[in-house]
C-alpha positions in Angstrom: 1.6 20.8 -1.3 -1.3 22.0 1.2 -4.3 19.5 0.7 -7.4 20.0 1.8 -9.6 17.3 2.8 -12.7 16.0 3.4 -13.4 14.4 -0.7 -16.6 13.8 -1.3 -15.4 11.3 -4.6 -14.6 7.6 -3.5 -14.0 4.9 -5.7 -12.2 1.4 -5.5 -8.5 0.8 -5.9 -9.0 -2.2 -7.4 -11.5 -0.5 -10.5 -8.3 2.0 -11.0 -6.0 -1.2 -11.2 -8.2 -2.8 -13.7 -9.0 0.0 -16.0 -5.0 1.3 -15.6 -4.2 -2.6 -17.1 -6.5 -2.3 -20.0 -4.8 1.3 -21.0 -1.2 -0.3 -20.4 -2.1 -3.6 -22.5 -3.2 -1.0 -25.1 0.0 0.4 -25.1 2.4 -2.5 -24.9 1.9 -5.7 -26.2 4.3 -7.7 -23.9 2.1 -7.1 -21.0 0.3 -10.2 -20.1 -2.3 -10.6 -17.0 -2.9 -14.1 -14.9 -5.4 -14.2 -12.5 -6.7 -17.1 -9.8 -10.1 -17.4 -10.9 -11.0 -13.9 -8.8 -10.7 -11.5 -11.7 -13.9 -10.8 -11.2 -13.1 -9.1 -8.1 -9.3 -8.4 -8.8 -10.8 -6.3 -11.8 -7.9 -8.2 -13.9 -11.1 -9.0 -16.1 -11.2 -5.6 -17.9 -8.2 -6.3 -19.4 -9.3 -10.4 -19.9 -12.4 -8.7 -21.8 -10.2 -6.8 -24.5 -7.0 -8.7 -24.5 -8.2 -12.3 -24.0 -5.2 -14.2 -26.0 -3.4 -12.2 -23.2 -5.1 -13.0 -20.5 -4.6 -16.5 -18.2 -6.8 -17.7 -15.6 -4.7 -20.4 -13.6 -7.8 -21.5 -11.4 -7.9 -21.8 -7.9 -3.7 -22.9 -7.8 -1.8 -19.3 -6.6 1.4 -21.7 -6.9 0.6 -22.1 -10.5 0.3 -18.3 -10.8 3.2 -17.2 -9.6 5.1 -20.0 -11.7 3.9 -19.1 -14.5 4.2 -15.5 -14.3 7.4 -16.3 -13.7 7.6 -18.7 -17.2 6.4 -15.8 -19.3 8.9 -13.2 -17.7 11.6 -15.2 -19.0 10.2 -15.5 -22.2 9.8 -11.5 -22.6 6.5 -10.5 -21.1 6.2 -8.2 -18.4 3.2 -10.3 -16.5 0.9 -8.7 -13.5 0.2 -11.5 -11.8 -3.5 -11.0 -9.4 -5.4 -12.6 -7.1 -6.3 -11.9 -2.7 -3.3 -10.5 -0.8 -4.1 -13.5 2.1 -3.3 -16.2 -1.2 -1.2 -14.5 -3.4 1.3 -12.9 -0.1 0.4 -15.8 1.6 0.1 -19.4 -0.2 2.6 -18.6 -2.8 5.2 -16.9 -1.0 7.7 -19.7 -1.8 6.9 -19.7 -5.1 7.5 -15.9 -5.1 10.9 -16.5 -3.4 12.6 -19.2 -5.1 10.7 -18.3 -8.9 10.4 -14.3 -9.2 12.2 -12.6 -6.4 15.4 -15.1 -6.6 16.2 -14.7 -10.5 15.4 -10.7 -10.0 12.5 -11.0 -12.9 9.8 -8.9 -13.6 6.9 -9.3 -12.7 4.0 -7.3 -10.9 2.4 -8.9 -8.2 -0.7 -6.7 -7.7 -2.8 -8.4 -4.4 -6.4 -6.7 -3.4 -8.6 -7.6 -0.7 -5.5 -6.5 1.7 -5.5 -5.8 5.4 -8.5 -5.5 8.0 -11.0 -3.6 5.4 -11.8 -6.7 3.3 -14.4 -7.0 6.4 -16.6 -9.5 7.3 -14.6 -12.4 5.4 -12.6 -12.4 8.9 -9.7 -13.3 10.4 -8.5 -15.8 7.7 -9.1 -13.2 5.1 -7.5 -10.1 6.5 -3.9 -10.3 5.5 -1.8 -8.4 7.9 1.5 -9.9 6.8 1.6 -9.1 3.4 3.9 -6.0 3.9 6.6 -8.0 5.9 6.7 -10.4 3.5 7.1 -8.9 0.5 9.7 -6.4 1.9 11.8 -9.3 3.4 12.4 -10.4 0.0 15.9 -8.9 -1.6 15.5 -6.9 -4.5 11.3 -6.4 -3.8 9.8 -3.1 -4.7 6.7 -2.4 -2.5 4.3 -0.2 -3.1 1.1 0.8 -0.9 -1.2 3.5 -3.5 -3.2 5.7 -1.3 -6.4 6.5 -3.5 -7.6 5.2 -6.9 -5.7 8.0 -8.6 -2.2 6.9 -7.5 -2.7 3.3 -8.0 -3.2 4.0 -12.0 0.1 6.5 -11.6 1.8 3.9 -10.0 0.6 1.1 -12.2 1.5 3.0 -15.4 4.6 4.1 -13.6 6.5 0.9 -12.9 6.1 -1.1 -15.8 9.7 -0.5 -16.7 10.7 -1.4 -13.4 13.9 -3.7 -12.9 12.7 -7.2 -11.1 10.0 -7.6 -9.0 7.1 -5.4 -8.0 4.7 -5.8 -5.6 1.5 -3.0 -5.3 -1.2 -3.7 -2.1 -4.5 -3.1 -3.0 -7.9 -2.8 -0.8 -11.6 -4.2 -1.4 -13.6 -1.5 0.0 -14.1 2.1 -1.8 -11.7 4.3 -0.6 -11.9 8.6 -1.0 -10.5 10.0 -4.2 -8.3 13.4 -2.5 -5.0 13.4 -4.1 -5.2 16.5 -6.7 -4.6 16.5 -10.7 -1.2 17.7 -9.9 0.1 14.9 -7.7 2.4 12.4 -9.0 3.3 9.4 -8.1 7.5 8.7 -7.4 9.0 5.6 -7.1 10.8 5.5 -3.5 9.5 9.2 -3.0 7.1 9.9 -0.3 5.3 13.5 -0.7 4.6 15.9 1.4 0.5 16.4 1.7 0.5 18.9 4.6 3.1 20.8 6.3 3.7 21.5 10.5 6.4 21.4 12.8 5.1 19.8 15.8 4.8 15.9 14.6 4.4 14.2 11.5 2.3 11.6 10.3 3.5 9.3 8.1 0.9 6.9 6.1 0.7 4.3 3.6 -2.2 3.1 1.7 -6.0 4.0 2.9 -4.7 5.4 6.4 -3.5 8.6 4.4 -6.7 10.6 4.3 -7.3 9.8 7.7 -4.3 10.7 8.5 -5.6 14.0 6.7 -8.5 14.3 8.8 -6.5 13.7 11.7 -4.0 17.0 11.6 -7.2 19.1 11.0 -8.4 17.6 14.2 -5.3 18.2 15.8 -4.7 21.9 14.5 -7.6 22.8 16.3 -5.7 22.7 19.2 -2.6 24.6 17.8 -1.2 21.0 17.0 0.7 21.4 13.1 0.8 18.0 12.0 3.0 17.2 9.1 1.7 14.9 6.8 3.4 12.2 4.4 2.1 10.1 1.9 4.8 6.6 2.2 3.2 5.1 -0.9 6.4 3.2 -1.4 7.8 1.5 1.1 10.4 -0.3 -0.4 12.9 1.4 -1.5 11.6 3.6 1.4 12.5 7.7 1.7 15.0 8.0 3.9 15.5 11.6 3.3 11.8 12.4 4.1 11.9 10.1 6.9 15.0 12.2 8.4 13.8 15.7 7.0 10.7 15.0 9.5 13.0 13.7 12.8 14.6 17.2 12.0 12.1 19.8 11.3 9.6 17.9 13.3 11.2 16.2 16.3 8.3 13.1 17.3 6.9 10.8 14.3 3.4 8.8 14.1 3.3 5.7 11.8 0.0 4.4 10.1 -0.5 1.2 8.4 -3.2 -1.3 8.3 -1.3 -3.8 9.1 0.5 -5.7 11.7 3.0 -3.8 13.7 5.7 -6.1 12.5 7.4 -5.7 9.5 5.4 -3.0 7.7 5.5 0.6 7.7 6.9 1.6 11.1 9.6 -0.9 11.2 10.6 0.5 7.8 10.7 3.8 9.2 12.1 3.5 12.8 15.3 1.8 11.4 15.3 5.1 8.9 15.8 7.1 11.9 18.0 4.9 14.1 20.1 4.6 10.7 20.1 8.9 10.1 18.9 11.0 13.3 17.3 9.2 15.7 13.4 10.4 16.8 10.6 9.3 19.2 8.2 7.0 17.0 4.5 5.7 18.1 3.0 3.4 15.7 -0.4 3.1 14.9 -1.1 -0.1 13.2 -2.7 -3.7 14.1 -1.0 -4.6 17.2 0.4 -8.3 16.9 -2.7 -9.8 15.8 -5.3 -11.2 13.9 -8.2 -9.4 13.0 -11.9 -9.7 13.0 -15.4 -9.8 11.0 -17.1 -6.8 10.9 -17.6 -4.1 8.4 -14.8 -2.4 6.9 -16.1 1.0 9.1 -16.4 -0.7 12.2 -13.1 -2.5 11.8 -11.4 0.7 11.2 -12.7 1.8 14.6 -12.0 -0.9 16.4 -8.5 -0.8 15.4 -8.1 2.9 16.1 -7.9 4.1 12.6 -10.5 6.2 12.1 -9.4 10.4 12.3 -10.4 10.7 16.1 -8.8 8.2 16.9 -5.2 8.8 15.3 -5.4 12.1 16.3 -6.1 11.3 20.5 -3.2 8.6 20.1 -1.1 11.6 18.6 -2.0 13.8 21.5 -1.0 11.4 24.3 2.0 10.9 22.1 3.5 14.0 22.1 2.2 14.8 25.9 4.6 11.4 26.8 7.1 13.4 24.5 7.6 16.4 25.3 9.3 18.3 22.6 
């Protein structure tokens, strides 16, 4: 695949998640929705609106959420439990743990509002840990959608998933650039743009940046592979080392801390298959700040320029 960028469609993740549930619910009458008393913003209340005998608002108790999504797996539903990353990843983590990740069952634990994009909420909105968490926990499929159009293929597409299942979501509208054609993989990560000299490899709303980026960067005869790591756990190892190999040097972006996420996942990929210089662009050991989603993705250095001047002064350190 050879995408082109800029999109001029944007839409949220979130609207994709909710309208995906409805046309799942439609199709399989074991799947049952909670939500925290946010389904108004989760967009779990599409599917509250047309299946409501299926639908369970908990209140504000993200312990109770996870509990009971755990109670109805057992019983023979397949339940997507919702609510903000910072309570859902956060609050309830034990609950997680010891009452869905620990018995293997399976549920969908779809969190929006994720990393420093949910804006001027702050600090104690902006969850930054989600990805560490949810990866540290055995037998834990994590998924990061990169655009509205993959997080319906990759809500449709795990349903049938064995155990747990965790899919980040954003607040903000995000572009709409992945074409009719793409398709969403479990533990695949696809190849959006080709080049030899460095790739970039991207979850979530970094991608099309990341996209914006190697146009930036071929400009000055820089190819700049890049990969869509929409699942990070189980992650592509074989695209992680296909890009140490052809490529030689490797970029990571992720919103989110530089601990546990992303470039964790795939720096031990490359110790672990053919070692590779890594620089990873992500939030670095901290928490974030108010500010609107645009100007937080600035800050940060997130934004295309950005990426692609920290990629530059990469691969000058790096000589290939």
């Amino acid at each position: 695949m050879q995408l082109s960028v800029p999109s001029d469609r944007q839409a949220f993740t979130r609207d994709a998640y909710g309208d995906a549930l409805a046309e799942l619910g439609a199709r399989r009458p074991e799947v049952v929705v909670l939500d925290a008393d946010l389904s108004g913003s989760t967009k779990t209340s599409v599917f509250g609106k047309k299946f409501p005998e299926r639908f369970f608002n908990v209140g504000v108790s993200e312990a109770d959420l996870m509990c009971t999504a755990s109670g109805l797996a057992r019983s023979g539903k397949i339940p997507y439990a919702s609510t903000f990353a910072v309570f859902g990843a956060g609050k309830a983590w034990e609950m997680i743990r010891q009452a869905i990740a620990y018995p293997g069952l399976r549920v969908r634990i779809v969190l929006s509002h994720a990393g420093v994009t949910v804006g001027e909420d702050g600090a104690s909105h902006q969850m930054l840990e989600d990805l560490a968490l949810m990866r540290a926990l055995p037998g834990m499929t994590v998924i990061v959608p990169a655009d509205a159009a993959e997080t319906r293929q990759a809500v449709l597409g795990t349903v049938d998933v064995p155990g747990p299942v965790y899919i980040r979501l954003s607040r903000n509208k995000t572009p709409v650039f992945l074409p009719d054609s793409y398709e969403f993989r479990l533990g695949r990560a696809t190849v959006l743009r080709d080049g030899s000299d460095v790739s970039l490899i991207a979850c979530g709303q970094l991608v099309y940046p990341a996209l914006l980026a190697a146009d930036l960067l071929q400009r000055d005869g820089i190819r700049a592979r890049v990969l869509n790591m929409s699942t990070l756990k189980p992650l592509d190892r074989e695209a992680v080392q296909a890009c140490a190999q052809e490529t030689g040097r490797i970029v990571t972006l992720e919103e989110h801390n530089i601990y546990g996420g992303l470039a964790e996942a795939v720096a031990r990929a490359l110790v672990e298959t053919h070692p590779a210089p890594l620089h990873a662009i992500a939030v670095q050991d901290r928490f974030g700040l108010s500010g609107t989603a645009d100007e937080l993705l600035d800050y940060f250095g997130f934004t295309p320029q950005k990426i692609a001047d920290e990629t530059r002064k990469f691969l000058k350190a790096t000589p290939a």
